[in-house]
N, C-alpha and C positions, 0 to 999 in steps of 0.2 A: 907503366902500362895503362895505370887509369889516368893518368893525366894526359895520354896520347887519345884513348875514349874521349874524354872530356873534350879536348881540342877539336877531335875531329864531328864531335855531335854540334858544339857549339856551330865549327863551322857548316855542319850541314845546314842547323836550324837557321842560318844567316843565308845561305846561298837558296836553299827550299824558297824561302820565305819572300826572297827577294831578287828579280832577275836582274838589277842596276847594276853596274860595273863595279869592282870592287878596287880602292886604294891603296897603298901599302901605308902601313902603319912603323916606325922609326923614330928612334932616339937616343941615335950612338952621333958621336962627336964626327963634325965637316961641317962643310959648304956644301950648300945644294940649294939649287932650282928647278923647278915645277916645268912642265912637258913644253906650257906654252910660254914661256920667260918671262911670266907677268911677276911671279916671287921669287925673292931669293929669301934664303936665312942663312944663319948657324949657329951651330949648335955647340957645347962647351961643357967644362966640369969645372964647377965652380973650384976654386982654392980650398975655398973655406969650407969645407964640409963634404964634398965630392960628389952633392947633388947636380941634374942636367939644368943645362941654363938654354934657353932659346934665345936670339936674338932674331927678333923679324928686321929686315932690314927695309927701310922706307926711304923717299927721298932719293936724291941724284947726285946727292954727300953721303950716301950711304950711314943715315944716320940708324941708330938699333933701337926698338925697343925689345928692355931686355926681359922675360918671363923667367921665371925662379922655380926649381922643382916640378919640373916639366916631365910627365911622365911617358907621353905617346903624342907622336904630332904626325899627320897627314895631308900633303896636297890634295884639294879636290879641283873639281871644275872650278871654270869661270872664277881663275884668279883668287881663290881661298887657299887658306888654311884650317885645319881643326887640328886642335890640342888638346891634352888633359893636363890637371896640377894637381898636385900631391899636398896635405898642408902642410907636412914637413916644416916646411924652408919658403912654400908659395902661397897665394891666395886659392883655396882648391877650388875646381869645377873642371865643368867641359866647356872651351871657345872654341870660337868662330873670331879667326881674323880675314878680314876683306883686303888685298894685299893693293887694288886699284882705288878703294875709296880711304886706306888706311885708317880702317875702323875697327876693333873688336867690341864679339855679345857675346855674353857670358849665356851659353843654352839652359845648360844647369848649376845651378849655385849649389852650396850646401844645403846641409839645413839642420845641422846639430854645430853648437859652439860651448865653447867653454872657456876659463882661466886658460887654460894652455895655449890652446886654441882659439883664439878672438875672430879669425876669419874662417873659421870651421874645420871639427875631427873629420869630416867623409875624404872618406881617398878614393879618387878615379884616376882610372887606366887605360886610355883609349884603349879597343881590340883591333877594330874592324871599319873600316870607313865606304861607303857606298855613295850612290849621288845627292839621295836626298835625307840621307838617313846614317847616324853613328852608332857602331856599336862598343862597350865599353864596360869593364867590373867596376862595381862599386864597393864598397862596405863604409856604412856610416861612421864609425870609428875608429881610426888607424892604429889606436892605442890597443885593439882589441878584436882588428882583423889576422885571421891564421894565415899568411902569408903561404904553408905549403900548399893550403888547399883555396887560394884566394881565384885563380883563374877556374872555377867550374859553373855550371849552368848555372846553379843555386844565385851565382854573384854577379850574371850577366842580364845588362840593361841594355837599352838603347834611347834614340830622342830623337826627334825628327829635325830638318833644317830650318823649320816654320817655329820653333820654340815652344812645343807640346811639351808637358808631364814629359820626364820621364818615364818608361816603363819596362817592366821584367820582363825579358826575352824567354817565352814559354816552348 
């Protein structure tokens, strides 16, 4: 019950907030392509370990590159992608890949690392994808986020597509 609360304040505080179209956000295994057939990818469970894998597929050999511990990924307009990564198994943050100039920017990086972790503990989670603006849980350390209670406002950020701070979805 509180976790159906949470969901639905989160999303109100996202659609109040913001009247731009919203994305669907996904991360289960297939093929798929985007509204206007500028992307394709797919998507996979690695062998080793049974983390999500992305492949964005580029080129006209359908060559991949492959993302690792892929937590949330969304079509947006004009030919992108956004994704989240997990450091599990992947380099974490929140991307942007450009699927017509076959380019990604990392929006947000980490910003805690350790021995374990050389490419950073923060775990993000896509949530919510809009046109100009993502929304997504974070918690700086995955070693040390409560996973039951990881999807609530408390843990809900966003970032804009212009490459602003992060910030706490209030």
């Amino acid at each position: 019950m509180i976790k159906l609360f949470v969901s639905f304040l989160a999303g109100a505080l996202i659609t109040t907030a913001h009247t731009q179209a919203l994305f669907s956000v996904f991360n289960k295994p297939g093929r798929y392509r985007d509204a206007g057939g500028v992307c394709s990818l797919r998507v996979s469970i690695s062998p080793m370990g049974g983390f999500t894998r992305l492949h964005l597929l580029v080129g006209a050999g359908r060559r991949a590159i492959t993302v690792n511990d892929v937590t949330g990924i969304a079509f947006l307009n004009n030919g992108k992608v956004a994704y989240s990564v997990s450091p599990s198994y992947g380099k974490p943050g929140i991307f942007l890949f450009d699927c017509i100039k076959k380019a990604r920017t990392r929006l947000v990086a980490p910003r805690n690392m350790n021995r374990a972790y050389p490419d950073g503990t923060d775990y993000f989670e896509l949530s919510k994808a809009a046109s100009n603006e993502l929304f997504f849980y974070y918690v700086p350390d995955v070693d040390k986020a409560e996973f039951t209670k990881f999807e609530s406002a408390a843990n809900l950020y966003s970032v804009d597509m212009a490459g602003s701070p992060m910030r706490h979805v209030e």
